[in-house]
DSSP file (Angstrom, degrees, kcal/mol; ACC not computed):
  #  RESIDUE AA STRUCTURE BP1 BP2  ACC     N-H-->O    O-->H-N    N-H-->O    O-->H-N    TCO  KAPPA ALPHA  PHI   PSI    X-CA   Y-CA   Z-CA
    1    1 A X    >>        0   0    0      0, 0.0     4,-3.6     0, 0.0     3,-1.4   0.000 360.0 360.0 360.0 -53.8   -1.9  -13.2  -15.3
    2    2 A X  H 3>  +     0   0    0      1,-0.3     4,-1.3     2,-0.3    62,-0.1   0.856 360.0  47.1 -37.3 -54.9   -0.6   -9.6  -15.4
    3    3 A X  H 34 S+     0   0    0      1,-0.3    -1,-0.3     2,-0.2     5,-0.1   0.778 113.2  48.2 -81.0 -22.6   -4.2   -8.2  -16.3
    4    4 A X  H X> S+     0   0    0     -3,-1.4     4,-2.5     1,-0.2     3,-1.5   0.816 113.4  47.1 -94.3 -25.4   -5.7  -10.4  -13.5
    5    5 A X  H 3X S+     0   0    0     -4,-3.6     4,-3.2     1,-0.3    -2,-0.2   0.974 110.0  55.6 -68.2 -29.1   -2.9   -9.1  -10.7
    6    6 A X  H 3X S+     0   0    0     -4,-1.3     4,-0.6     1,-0.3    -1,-0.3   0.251 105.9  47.8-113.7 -16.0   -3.7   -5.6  -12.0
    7    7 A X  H <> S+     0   0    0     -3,-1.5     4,-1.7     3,-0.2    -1,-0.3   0.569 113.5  54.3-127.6 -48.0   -7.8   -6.0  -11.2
    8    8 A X  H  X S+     0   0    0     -4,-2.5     4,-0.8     1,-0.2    -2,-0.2   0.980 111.0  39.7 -65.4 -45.5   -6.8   -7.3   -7.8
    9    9 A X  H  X S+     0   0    0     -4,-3.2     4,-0.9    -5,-0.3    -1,-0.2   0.829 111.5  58.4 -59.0 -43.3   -4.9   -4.6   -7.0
   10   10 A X  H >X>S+     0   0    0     -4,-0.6     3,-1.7     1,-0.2     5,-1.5   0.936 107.9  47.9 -28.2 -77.3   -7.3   -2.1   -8.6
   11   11 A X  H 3<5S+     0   0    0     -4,-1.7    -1,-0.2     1,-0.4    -2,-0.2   0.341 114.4  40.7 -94.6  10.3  -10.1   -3.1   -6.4
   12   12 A X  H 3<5S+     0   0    0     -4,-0.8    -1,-0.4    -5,-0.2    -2,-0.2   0.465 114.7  53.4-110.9   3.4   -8.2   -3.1   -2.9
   13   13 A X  H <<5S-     0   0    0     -3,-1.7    -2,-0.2    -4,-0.9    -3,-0.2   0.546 110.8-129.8 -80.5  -9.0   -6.4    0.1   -3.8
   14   14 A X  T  <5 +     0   0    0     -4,-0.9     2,-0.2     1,-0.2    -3,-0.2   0.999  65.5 141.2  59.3  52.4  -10.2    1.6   -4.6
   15   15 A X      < -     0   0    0     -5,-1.5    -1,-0.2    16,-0.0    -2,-0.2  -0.972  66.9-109.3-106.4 124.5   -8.6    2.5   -7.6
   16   16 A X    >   -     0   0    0     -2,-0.2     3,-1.0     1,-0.1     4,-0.1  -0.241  35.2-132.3 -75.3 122.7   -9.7    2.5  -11.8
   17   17 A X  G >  S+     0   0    0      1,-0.2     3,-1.4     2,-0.2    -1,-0.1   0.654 101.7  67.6 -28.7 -39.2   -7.6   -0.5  -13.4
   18   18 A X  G 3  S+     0   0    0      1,-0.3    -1,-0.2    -8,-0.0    -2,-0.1   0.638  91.0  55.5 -78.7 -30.5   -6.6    1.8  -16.1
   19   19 A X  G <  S+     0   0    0     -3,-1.0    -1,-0.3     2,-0.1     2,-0.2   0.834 104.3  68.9 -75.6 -22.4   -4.5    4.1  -14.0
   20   20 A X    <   -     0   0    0     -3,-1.4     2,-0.3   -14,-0.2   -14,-0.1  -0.303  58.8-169.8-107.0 172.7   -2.3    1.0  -12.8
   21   21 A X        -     0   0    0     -2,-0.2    -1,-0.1     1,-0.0    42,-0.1  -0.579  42.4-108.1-129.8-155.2    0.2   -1.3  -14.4
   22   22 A X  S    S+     0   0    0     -2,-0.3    42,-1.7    41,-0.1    -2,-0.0   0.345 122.4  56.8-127.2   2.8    2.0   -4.2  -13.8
   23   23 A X  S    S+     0   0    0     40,-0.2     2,-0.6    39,-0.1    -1,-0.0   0.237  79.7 129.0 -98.4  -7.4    5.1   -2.1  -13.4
   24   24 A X        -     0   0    0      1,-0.1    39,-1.0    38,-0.1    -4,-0.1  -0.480  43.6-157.4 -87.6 116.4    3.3    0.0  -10.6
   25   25 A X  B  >  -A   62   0A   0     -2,-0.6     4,-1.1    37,-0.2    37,-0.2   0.099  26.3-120.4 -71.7 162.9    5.4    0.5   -7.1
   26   26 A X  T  4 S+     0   0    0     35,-1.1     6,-0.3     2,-0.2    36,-0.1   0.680 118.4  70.6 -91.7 -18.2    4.0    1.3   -3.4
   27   27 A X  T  4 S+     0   0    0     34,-0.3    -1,-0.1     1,-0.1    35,-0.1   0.821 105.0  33.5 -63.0 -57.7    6.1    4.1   -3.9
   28   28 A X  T  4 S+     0   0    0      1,-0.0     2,-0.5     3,-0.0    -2,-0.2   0.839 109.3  64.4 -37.3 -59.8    3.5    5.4   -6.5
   29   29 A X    ><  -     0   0    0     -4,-1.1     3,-0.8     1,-0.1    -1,-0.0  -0.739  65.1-163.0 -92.7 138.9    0.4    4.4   -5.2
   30   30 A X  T 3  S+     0   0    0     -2,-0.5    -1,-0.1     1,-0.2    -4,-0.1   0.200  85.3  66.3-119.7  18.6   -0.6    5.9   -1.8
   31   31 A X  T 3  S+     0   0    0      2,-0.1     2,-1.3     1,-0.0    -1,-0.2   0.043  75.8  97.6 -98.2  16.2   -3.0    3.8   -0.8
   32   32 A X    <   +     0   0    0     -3,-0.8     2,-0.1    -6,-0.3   -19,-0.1  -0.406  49.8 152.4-100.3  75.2   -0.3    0.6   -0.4
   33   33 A X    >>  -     0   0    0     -2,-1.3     3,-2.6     1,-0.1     4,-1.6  -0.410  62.7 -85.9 -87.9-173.6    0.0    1.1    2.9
   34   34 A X  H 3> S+     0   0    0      1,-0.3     4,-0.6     2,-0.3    -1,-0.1   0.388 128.7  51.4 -40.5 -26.4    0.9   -2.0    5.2
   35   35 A X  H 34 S+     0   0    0      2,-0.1     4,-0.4     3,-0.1    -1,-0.3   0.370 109.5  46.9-110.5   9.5   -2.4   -3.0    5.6
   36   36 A X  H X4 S+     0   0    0     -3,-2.6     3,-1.0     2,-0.1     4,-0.4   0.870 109.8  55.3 -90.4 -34.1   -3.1   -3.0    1.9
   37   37 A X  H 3X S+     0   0    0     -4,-1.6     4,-2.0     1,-0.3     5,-0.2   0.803 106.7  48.3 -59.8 -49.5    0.1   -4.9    1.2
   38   38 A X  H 3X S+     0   0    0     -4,-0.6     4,-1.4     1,-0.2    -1,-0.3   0.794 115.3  48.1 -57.1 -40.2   -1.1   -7.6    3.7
   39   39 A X  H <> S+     0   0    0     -3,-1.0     4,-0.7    -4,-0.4    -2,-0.2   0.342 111.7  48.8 -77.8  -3.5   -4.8   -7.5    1.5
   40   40 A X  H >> S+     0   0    0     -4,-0.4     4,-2.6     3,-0.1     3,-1.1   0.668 113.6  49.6 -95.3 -66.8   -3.1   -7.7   -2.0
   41   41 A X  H 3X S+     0   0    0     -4,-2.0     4,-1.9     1,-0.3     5,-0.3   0.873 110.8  48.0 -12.5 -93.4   -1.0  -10.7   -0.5
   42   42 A X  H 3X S+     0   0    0     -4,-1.4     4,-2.1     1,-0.2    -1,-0.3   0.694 111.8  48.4 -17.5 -54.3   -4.0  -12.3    0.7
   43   43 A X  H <X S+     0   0    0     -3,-1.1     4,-2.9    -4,-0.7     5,-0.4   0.913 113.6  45.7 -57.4 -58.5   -6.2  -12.0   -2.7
   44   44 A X  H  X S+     0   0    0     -4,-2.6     4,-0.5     1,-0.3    -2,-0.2   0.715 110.9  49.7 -84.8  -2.2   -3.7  -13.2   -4.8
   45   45 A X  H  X>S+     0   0    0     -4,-1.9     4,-2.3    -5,-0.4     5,-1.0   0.950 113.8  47.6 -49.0 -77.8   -2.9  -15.7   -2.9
   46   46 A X  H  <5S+     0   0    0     -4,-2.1    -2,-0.2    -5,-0.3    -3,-0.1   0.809 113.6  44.7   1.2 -82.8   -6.4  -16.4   -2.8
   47   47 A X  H  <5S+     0   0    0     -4,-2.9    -1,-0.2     1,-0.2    -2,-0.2   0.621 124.8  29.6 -74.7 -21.2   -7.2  -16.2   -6.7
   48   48 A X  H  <5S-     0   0    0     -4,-0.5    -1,-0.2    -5,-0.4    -2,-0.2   0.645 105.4-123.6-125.2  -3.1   -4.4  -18.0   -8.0
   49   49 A X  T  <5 +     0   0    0     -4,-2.3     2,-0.2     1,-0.3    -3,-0.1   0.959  58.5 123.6  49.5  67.3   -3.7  -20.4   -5.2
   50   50 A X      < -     0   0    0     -5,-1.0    -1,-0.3    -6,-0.1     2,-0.3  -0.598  56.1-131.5-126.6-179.7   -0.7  -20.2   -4.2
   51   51 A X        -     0   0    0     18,-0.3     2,-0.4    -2,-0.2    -9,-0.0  -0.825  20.6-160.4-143.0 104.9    0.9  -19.6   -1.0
   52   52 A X        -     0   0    0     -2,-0.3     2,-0.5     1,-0.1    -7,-0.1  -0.732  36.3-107.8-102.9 136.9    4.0  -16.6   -1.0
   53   53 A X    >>  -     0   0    0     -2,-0.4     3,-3.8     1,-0.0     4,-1.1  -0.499  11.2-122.3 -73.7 114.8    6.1  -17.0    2.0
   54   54 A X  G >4 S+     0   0    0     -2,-0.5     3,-2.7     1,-0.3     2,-0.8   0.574 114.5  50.7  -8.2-107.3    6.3  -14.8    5.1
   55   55 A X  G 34 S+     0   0    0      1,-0.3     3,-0.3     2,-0.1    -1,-0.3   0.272 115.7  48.1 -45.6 -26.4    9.9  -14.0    4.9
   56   56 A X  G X4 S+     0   0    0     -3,-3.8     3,-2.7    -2,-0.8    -1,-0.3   0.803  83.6  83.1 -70.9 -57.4    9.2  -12.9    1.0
   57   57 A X  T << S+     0   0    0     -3,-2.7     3,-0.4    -4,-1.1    -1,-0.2   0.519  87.7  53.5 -75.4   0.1    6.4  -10.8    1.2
   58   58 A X  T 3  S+     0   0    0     -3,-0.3    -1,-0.4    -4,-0.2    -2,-0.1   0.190  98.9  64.6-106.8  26.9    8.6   -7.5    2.3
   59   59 A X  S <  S+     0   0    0     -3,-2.7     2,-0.7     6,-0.0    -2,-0.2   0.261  80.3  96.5-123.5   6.6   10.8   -8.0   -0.9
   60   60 A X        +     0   0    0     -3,-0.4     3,-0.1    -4,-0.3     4,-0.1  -0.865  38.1 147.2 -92.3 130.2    7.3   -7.3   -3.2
   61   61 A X        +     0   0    0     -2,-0.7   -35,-1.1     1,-0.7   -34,-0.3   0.024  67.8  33.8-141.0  17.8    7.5   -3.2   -4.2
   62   62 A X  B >  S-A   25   0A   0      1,-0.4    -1,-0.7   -37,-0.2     3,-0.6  -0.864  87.1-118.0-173.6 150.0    5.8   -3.3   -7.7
   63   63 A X  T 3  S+     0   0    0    -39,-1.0     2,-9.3     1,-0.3     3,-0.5   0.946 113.4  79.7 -69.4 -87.2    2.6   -5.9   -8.7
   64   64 A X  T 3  S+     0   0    0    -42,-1.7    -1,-0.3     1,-0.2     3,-0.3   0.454  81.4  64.1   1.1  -4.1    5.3   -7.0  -11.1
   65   65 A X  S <  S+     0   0    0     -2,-9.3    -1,-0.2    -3,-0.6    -2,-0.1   0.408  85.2  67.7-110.7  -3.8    6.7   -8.9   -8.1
   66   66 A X  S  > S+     0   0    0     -3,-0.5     4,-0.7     2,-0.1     5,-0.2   0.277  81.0  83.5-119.9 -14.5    3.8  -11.1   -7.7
   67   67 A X  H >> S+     0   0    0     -3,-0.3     4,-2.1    -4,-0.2     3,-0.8   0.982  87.7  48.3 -65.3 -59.1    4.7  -12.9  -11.0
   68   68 A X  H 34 S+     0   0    0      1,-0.3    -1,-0.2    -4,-0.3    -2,-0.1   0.732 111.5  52.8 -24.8 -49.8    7.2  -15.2   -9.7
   69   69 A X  H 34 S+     0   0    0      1,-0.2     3,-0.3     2,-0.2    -1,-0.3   0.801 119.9  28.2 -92.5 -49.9    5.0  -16.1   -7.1
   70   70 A X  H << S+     0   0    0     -3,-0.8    -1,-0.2    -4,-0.7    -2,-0.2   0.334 107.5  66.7-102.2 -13.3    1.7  -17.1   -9.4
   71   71 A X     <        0   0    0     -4,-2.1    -1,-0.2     1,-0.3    -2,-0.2   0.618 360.0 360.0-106.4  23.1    3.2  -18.2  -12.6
   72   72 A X              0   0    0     -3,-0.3    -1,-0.3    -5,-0.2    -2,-0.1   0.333 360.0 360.0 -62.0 360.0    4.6  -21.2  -10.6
């Protein structure tokens, strides 16, 4: 799961996988702006099919955050 949030994230930051973790913040990356945040949401949502609740989604600050959400 880790490796696959970690590919999602990769390809809507336009960023090489290898640079990111699963420990890796918006605080770090500086293309997670507001409207990437909303397009990682979306994908993984998407890809693992699940559904992460409105009211939730401002309390994700590291792809680590996204486990809860997917390994349900």
């Amino acid at each position: 799961m880790e490796d696959k949030i970690i590919e999602i994230a990769a390809s809507i930051f336009e960023m090489d996988p290898r640079r990111l973790s699963i420990e890796s913040s918006r605080d770090e990356i500086e293309k997670w702006d507001s409207l990437a945040h909303v397009m990682l949401i979306a994908e993984i949502e998407e890809q693992f099919g699940v559904s992460i609740p409105f009211e939730e989604t401002g309390n994700i600050h590291q792809l680590k955050d996204f486990l809860r959400y997917v390994g349900k």
